[in-house]
C-alpha positions as CSV (number, residue, x, y, z in Angstrom):
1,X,0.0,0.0,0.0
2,X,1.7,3.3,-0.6
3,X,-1.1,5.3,0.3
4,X,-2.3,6.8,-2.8
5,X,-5.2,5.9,-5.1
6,X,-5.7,3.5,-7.5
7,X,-5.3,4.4,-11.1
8,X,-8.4,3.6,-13.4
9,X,-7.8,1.0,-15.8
10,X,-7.6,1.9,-19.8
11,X,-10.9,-0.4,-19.9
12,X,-12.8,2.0,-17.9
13,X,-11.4,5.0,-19.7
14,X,-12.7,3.1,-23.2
15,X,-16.2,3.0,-21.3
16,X,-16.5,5.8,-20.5
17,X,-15.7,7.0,-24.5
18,X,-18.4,4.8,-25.6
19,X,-21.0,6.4,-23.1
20,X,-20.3,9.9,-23.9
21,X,-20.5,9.1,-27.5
22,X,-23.7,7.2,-27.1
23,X,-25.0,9.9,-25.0
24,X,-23.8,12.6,-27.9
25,X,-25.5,10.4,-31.1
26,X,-28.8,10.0,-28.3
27,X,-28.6,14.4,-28.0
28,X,-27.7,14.8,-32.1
29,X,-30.6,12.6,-32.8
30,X,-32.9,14.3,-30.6
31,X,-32.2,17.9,-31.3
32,X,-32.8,16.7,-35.2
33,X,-36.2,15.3,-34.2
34,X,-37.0,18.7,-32.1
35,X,-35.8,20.7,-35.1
36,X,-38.1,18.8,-37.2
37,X,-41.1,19.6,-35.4
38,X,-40.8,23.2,-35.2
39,X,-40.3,23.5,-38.8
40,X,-43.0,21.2,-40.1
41,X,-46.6,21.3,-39.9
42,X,-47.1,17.8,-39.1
43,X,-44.5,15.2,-37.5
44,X,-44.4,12.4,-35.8
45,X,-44.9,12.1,-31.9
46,X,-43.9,8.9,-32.2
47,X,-40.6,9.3,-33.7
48,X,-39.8,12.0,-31.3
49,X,-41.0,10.3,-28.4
50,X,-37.8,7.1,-29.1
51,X,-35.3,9.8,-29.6
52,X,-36.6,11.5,-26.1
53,X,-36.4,8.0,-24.5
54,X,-33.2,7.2,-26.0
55,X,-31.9,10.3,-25.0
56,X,-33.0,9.4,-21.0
57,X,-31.5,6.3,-21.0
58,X,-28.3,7.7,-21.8
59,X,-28.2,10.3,-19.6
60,X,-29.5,7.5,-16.9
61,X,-27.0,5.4,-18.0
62,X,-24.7,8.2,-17.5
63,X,-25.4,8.9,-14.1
64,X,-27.7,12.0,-14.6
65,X,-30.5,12.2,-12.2
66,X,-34.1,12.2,-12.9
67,X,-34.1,16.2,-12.0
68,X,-30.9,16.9,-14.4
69,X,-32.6,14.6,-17.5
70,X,-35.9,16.8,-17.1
71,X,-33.8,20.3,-17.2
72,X,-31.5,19.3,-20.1
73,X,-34.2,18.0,-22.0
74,X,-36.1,21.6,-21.0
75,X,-33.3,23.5,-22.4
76,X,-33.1,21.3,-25.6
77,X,-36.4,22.6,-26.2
78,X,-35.9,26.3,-25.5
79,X,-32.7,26.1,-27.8
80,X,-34.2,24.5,-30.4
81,X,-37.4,26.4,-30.3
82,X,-35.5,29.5,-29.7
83,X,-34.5,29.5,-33.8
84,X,-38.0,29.3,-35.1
85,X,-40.9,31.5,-34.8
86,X,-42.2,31.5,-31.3
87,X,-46.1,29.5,-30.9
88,X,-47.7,27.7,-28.7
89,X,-46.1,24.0,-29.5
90,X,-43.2,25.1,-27.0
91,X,-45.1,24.7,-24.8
92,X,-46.6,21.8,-25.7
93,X,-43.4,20.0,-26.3
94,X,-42.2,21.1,-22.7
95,X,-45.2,19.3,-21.1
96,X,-44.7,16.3,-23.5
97,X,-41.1,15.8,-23.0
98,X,-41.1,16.5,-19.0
99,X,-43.4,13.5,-19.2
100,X,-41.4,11.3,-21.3
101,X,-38.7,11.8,-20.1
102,X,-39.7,11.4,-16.5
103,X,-41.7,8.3,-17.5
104,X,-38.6,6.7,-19.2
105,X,-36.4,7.9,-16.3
106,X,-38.5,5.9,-13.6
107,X,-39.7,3.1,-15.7
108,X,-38.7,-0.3,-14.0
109,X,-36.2,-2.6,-16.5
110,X,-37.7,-5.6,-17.6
């Protein structure tokens, strides 16, 4: 023992990689799926439901609490939303993705 702490194996380093860059593809895909419903008339809420619950489990994944998930995913919103004309489905979105993601963040794993 000489007292000081253990280095990290190169392994956990590696994991760590792969979960940030899982966590960056879950936000890309997101924000693309955000961006897509303020610009079109219709979308799918389907399609940007997954990429909200893909996005979660990431961040879950990743250590993010319940509270931090539901603020980034706020703020996802407002940044997107921020570059197209203002209207009501802000808000909208806000109350469905606080759900989702709250839903996905608290849903027991199979």
């Amino acid at each position: 023992m000489t007292g000081r702490p253990e280095r990290q194996r190169a392994g956990s380093k590696r994991d760590e990689r792969a979960a940030r860059n899982a966590q960056s593809k879950a936000y890309i895909n997101l924000a693309k799926a955000l961006a897509a419903v303020f610009s079109a008339g219709v979308y799918s809420k389907e399609d940007l439901q997954a990429a909200a619950c893909t996005y979660v489990s990431e961040m879950k994944e990743a250590g993010e609490t319940g509270d931090g998930v539901v603020r980034a995913a706020q703020n996802m919103v407002h940044e997107i939303g921020a570059r197209f004309p203002s209207s009501e489905r802000t808000q909208v979105l806000l109350a469905d993705m606080v759900t989702w993601c709250l839903a996905e963040y608290y849903r027991e794993s199979a």
